[in-house]
Structures are given as structure tokens and as C-alpha cells.
C-alpha positions in Angstrom: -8.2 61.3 -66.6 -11.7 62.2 -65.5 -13.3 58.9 -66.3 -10.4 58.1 -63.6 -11.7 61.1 -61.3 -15.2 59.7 -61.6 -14.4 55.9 -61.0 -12.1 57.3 -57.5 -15.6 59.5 -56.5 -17.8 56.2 -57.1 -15.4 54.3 -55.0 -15.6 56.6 -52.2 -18.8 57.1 -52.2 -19.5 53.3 -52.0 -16.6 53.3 -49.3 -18.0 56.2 -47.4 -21.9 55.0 -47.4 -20.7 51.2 -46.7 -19.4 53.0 -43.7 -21.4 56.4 -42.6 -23.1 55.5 -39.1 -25.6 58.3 -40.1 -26.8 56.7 -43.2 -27.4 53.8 -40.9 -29.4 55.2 -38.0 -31.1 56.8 -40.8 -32.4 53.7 -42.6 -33.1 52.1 -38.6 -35.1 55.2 -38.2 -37.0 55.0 -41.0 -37.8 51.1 -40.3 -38.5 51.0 -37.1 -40.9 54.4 -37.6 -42.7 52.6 -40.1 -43.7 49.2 -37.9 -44.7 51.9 -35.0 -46.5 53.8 -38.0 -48.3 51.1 -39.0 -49.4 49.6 -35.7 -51.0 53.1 -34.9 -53.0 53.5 -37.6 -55.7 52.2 -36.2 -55.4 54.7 -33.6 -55.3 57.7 -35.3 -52.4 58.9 -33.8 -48.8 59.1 -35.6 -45.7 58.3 -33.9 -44.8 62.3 -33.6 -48.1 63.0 -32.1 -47.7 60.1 -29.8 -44.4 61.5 -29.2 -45.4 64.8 -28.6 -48.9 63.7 -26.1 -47.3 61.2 -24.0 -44.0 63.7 -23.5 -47.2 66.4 -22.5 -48.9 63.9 -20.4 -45.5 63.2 -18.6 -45.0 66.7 -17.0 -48.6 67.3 -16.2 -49.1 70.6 -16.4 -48.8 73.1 -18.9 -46.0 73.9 -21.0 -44.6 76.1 -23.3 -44.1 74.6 -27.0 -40.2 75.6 -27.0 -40.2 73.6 -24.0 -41.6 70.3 -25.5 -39.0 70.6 -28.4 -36.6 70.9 -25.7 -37.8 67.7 -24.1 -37.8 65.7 -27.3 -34.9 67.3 -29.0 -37.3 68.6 -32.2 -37.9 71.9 -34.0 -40.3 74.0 -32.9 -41.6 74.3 -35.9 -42.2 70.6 -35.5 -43.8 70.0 -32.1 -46.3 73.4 -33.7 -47.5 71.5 -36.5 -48.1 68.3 -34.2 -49.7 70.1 -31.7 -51.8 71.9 -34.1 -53.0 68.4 -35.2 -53.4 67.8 -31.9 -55.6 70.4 -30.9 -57.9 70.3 -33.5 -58.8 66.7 -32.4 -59.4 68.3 -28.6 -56.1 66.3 -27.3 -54.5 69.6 -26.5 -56.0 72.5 -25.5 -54.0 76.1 -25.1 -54.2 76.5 -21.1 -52.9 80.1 -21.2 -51.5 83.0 -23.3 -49.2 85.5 -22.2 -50.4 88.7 -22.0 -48.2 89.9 -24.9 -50.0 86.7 -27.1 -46.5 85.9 -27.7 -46.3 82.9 -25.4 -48.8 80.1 -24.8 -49.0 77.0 -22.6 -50.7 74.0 -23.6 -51.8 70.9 -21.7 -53.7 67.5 -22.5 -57.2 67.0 -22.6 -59.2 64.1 -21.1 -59.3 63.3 -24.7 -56.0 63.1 -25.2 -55.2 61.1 -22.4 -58.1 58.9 -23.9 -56.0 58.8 -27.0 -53.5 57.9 -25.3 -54.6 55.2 -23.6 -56.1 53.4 -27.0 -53.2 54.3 -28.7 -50.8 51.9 -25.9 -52.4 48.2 -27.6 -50.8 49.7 -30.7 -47.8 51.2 -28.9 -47.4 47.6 -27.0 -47.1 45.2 -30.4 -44.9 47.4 -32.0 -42.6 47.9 -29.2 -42.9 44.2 -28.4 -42.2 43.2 -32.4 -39.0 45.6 -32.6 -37.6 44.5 -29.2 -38.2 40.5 -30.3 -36.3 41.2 -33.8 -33.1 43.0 -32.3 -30.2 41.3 -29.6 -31.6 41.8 -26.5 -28.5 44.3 -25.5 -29.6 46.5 -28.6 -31.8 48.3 -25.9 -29.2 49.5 -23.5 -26.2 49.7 -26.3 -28.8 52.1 -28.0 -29.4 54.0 -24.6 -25.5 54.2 -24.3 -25.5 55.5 -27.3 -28.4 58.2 -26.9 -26.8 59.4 -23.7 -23.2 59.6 -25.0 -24.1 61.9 -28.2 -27.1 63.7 -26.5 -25.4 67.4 -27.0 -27.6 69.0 -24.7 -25.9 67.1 -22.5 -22.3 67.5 -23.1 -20.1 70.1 -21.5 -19.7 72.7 -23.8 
């Protein structure tokens, strides 16, 4: 009887991860992560702090780090340990505290928009490898897809 309860689990398990669409997108984050990993080596930069500078460098102006992990849908706790990474190389730079010391605001540095800029050679063959090895409607199926299970956007 319980070798038959294990064999049933085993063959819903196999069922259920032949199947799971998270498992999936998963395993295609992890790949294509690692070809834009490895193409920004050379840069310095990893694809969260790249993530996190050019999402900075997009609103211009100083912003709260809750904000930024609203923008890119992370933890906090996240976008702090990038931007501490970040900081430390002079990419970032705190542009104001609250006067509680409860709240900062940070912005990009010349430097950072330096980093940036070397960083977009890297950016550009990775993004140019991924796009060449998927259907050419993988793009906008996976944009469909972004906008139709993006919570923050559904009505609640």
C-alpha cells in the first residue's frame, strides 16, 4: 500500500513539474540571467545592479529606495544591497536624508552613468544573442504576458 502511495506521489510530481509554468519561467530566468551575466562581466556590473542603475538613471532625479523596488517589482531588501554595491563604487550617491534619518533619496553619479554607458556593448550582445535564439513573437507574447499577471496592476 505505501510503495503504491509513493509510486502515485512520483507520478504527480513528474505530472505536475512536466507541467508547472513556474518551474518554467524559473529555469528561462535562470538562463537567460546567466548569458546577460556573463556578457557583463567584463563590465563590472551584474544584471541587478544594471537593473537597478539604469531604472535610477530613467527617472532622473532622486528617489526613495521603496520606490525603486516599486519600479522593478523587488524587495527592498534587494534594491538595498544593490545600491549599497552601488554606492561604494560612486555610481550612487545618497542625495538627501530626511530629517528623521529614516528616509533617504539617492540618485546616479556621473560614474554611474559612465558605468552605464560601458556596461550597454555588454548589454547590446546579450540582448541581441537572446532575441536571435527565441521566435521573433517571443518578445511581445512575453510582454502580454508581463502586463496580464503584473499584480500591481490588476484591479483589486
Amino acid at each position: 500500500m505505501q510503495q503504491e502511495s509513493a509510486a502515485g506521489s512520483r507520478e504527480q510530481a513528474l505530472w505536475m513539474a512536466d507541467r508547472c509554468l513556474g518551474r518554467r519561467i524559473a529555469r528561462l530566468h535562470r538562463l537567460v540571467s546567466r548569458r546577460f551575466e556573463a556578457e557583463l562581466r567584463e563590465s563590472g556590473l551584474t544584471l541587478p545592479q544594471l537593473e537597478v542603475l539604469s531604472e535610477m538613471a530613467l527617472f532622473d532625479a532622486p528617489a526613495r529606495p521603496s520606490e525603486i523596488a516599486g519600479w522593478l517589482g523587488l524587495e527592498r531588501s534587494t534594491i538595498s544591497r544593490n545600491l549599497d554595491v552601488l554606492t561604494q563604487r560612486g555610481y550612487v550617491r545618497v542625495a538627501a536624508t530626511s530629517s528623521t534619518g529614516r528616509t533617504t533619496r539617492v540618485t546616479v553619479t556621473e560614474a554611474g552613468h559612465g558605468a552605464l554607458a560601458a556596461a550597454e556593448p555588454a548589454w547590446r550582445r546579450a540582448q541581441a544573442w537572446i532575441s536571435g535564439a527565441v521566435d521573433p513573437d517571443a518578445v511581445e507574447a512575453l510582454d502580454r504576458w508581463l502586463g496580464a499577471l503584473d499584480l500591481d496592476q490588476q484591479p483589486r
